[in-house]
N, C-alpha and C positions, 0 to 999 in steps of 0.2 A: 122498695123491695130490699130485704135483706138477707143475704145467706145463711146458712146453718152449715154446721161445720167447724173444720179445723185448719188452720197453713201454717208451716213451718216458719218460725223467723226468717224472713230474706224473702217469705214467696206470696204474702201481701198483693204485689201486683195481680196476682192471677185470680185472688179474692176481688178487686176491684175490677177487672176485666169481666168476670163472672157475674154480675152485679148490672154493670152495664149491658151486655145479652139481653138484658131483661126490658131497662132501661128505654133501649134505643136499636134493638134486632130484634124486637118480637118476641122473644123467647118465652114460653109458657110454661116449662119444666123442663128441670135438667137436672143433669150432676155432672160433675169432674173431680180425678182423682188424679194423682201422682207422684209417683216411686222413684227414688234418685239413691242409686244405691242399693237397693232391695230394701228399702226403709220410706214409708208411703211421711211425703210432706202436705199433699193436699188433698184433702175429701172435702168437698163441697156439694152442697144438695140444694134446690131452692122453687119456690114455683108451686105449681097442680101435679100429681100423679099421671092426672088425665088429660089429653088435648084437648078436651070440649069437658072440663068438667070444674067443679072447686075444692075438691080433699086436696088436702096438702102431698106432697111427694115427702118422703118419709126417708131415713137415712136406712139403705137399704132398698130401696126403691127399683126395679129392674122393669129396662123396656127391650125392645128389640132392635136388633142393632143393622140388619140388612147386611151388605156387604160387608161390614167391618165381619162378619163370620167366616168369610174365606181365610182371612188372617188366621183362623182358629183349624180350619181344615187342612193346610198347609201345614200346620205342626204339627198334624198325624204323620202326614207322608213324610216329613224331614225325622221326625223321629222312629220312624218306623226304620228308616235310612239307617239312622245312627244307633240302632238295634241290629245291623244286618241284616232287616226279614225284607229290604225292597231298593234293590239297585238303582238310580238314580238314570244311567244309561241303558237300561236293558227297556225292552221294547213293551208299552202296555198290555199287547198279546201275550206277553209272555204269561203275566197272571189271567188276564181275561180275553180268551182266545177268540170272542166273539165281535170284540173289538177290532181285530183284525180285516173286516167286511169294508167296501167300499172305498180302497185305497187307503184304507188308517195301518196297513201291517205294520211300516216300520217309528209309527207316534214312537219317541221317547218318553218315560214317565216324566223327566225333568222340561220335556216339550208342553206334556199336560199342566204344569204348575206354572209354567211362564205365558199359558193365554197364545201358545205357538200352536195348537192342535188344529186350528183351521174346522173345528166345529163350534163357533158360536151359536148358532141358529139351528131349528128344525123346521125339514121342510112341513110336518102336521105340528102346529104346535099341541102342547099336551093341556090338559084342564087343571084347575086348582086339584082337584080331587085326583087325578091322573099321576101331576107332578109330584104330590106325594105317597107312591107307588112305587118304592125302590127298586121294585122287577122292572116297572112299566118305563121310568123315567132312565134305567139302565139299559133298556133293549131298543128304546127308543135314540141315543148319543151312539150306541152303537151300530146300529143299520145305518146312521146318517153321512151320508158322500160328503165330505170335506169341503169348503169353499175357497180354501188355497193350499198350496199342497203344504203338508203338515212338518212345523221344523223351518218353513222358508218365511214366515213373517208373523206380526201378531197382530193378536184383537182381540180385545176385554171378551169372557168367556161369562156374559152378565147374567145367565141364569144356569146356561146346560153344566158349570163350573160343581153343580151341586148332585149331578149325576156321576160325571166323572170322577171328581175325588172320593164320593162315596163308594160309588162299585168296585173301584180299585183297594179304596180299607177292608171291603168284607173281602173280596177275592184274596186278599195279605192275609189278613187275621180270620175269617171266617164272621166278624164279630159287625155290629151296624158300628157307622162314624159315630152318633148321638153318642152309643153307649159306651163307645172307647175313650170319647170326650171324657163325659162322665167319670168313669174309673181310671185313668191313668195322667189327665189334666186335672180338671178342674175338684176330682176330690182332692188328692193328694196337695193342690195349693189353697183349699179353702177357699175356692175363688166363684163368685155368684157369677157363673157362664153354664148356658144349658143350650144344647141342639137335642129338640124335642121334648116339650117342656113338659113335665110330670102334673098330672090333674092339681094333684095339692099344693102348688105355686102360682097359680092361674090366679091368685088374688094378690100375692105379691107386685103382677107386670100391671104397667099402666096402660092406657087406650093411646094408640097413636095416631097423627092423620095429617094431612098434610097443610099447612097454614100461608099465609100471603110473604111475599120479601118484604121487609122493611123500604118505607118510604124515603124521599129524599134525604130528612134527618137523620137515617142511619149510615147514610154518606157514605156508599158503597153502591159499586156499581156492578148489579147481580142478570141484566141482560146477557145472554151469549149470545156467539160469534154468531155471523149470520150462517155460512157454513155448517157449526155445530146446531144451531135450529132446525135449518133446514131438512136435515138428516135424521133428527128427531120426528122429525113432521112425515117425512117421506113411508110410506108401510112398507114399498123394496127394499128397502137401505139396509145395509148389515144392521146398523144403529138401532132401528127401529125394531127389525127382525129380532134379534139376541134378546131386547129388552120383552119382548114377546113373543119367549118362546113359554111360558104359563101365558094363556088365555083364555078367559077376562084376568085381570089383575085378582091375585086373591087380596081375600079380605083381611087383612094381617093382625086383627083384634078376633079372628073367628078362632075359638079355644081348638078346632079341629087345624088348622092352620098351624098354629103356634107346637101342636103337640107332635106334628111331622118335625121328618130332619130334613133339611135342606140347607149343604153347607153355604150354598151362596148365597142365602137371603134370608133367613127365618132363625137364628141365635137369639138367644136371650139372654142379658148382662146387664149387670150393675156397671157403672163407672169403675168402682173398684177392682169388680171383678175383671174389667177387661186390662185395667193399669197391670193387674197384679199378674197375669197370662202374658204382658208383655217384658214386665219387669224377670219372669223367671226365663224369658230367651236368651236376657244376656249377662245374667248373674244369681246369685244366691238370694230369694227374696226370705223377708221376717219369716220366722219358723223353720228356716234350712233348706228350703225344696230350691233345684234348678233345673228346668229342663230339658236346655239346650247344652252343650256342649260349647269349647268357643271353637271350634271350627265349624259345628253346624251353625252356629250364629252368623259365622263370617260368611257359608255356602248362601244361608238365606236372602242376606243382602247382594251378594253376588250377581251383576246384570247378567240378565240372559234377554230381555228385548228392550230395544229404545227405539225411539223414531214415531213416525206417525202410525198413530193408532186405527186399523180399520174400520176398527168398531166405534170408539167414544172419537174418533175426528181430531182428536187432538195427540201433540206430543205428550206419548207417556214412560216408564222406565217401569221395569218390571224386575225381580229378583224373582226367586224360585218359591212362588206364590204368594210375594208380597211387592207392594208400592215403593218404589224408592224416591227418594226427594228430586222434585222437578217444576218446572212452570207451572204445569194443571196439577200438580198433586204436590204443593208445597208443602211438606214435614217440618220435624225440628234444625236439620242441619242437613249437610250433605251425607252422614252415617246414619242416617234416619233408616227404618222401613219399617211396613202398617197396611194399615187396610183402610179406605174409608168407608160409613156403609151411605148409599145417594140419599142426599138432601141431611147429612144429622152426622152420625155416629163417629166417633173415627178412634183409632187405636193405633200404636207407634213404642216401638221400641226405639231409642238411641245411643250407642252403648259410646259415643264420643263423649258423651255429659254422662251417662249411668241414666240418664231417664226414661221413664215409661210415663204411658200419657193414655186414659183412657176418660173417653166425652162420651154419655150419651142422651138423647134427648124427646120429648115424645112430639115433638113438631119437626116435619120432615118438610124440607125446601127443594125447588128445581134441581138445585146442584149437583152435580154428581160429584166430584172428587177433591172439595176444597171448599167447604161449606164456610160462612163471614164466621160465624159461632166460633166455631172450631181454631180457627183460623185466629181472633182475637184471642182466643186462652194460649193458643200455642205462643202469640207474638208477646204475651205476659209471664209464661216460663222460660224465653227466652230473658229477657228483663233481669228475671228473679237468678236466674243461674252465673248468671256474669257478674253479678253483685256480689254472691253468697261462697 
């Protein structure tokens, strides 16, 4: 297998890392890109379009990225912040007074971004068709009684996270998250990112699905903990619960699926375009655009929860709606934060090297937060950057 593409002198390794995916992890289609600077050194493309299929993946190529889209949701509400239109401390009721039901009065909005709101779960889960109902999947996180009391601990918010930040953008702006994406991200940086994917790109994205871990020879040990199993398996378990709170699983190739907004699982991105969304958080990317601020950059990485996680069973660190570098969610350094999205995607700002780092892939593995993929391209721009 050979890549297509381009890498900056010094960043070679991450060309040969990318290579090997293929190699010796399975990998059937990918890409990776990467920004150091605001100045993109690696685009890399290689593989099938399709998980089950043989057209080639194309430079340009977009699939979906799952959770790595909370990353993207996150930068509505910080920058809504860093506009003035949405206090960071003032109470979710404040904007959405309905929110206030079942002991949520005093949720912080920066409680909601940190996975501290104590509603992972619903007690009716909603249906594919349901969860993409921005009334129904709104009124539904808001009727819902809390599972701990909200503010006093955390736990990955692995689906209701796309009702929540959503109802809180339109209740700020009046306006849907998709469309704010749209106009205020991802036009203004030219960047291939969509939440709710417009009819006429529906042949752009490839078919995704979930494929086998690599065998002994990929010399990687992708079994989890018994604990973390466990808890996946159990149908009480918060774990279990959160991951299904949409039931059955939708179909994530179904064009009705794809054309909903749901910020915590249904994004659709190029490699590029999620490098270049990450590259504009903590600097000036090609063509001028930035769109964090560096105190919003420094708020975002900012812990707001650590410690064991209710939900995913493990220690995790959270900043204000993004991943910070840790055991289960290794990034580029300890100034890292990102998103991954489970089993594939991952996206990372690190403004301690200037890097931005955006994977994504149409074969989707068990993992949630540290995918082997992933995980070798990053251990190769590490490499490249110490060198260069």
């Amino acid at each position: 297998m050979s890549a297509n593409g381009a890498v900056a002198e010094g960043f070679e390794p991450v060309r040969e890392a990318f290579v090997r995916n293929f190699e010796t992890l399975g990998e059937r289609g990918a890409a990776v890109a990467v920004y150091r600077d605001g100045r993109k050194v690696v685009d890399l493309w290689g593989g099938t379009r399709d998980v089950d299929g043989t057209a080639p993946w194309e430079h340009g190529t977009a699939q979906i990225v799952r959770s790595a889209t909370k990353g993207v949701a996150a930068a509505v509400l910080l920058l809504l912040h860093q506009r003035g239109q949405l206090d960071l401390d003032a109470p979710v009721g404040a904007f959405w007074p309905q929110y206030k039901a079942a002991g949520k009065e005093r949720t912080l909005v920066r409680e909601l971004l940190a996975h501290r709101a104590g509603v992972p779960v619903l007690d009716r889960p909603l249906t594919p068709a349901e969860a993409a109902d921005p009334d129904l999947g709104a009124a539904a996180v808001a009727a819902q009684a809390p599972v701990w009391e909200p503010g006093s601990d955390h736990g990955y918010h692995a689906q209701t996270y796309s009702w929540l930040t959503g109802e809180l953008v339109r209740r700020v702006t009046g306006r849907p998250i998709g469309e704010w994406i749209a106009d205020e991200i991802a036009g203004p940086l030219g960047a291939g990112l969509w939440l709710g994917l417009p009819p006429s790109l529906h042949a752009r994205v490839g078919r995704v699905g979930q494929i086998d871990a690599p065998g002994p020879a990929g010399g990687l040990r992708t079994r989890p903990k018994r604990s973390v199993a466990d808890a996946y398996a159990d149908p009480a378990s918060l774990t279990r619960r959160a991951f299904a709170a949409i039931t059955p699983l939708p179909d994530e190739n179904d064009p009705a699926y794809r054309a909903a907004a749901l910020p915590a699982s249904n994004g659709i991105a190029t490699a590029d375009g999620l490098a270049r969304f990450y590259a504009s958080l903590i600097g000036e990317v090609e063509g001028g655009v930035r769109l964090f601020a560096p105190e919003t950059a420094a708020l975002a990485r900012t812990e707001q929860s650590a410690g064991p996680d209710r939900v995913l069973v493990v220690t995790t660190r959270f900043g204000l709606g993004y991943m910070l570098h840790g055991g289960a969610s290794p990034l580029l350094s300890p100034t890292s934060f990102g998103h991954p999205g489970r089993g594939g995607a991952l996206g990372l700002a690190d403004p301690g090297s200037g890097i931005a780092f955006g994977y994504v892939t149409n074969g989707f593995r068990t993992s949630v937060t540290a995918d082997p993929r992933a995980q070798a391209l990053l251990r190769a721009v590490r490499t490249a950057i110490t060198t260069t």
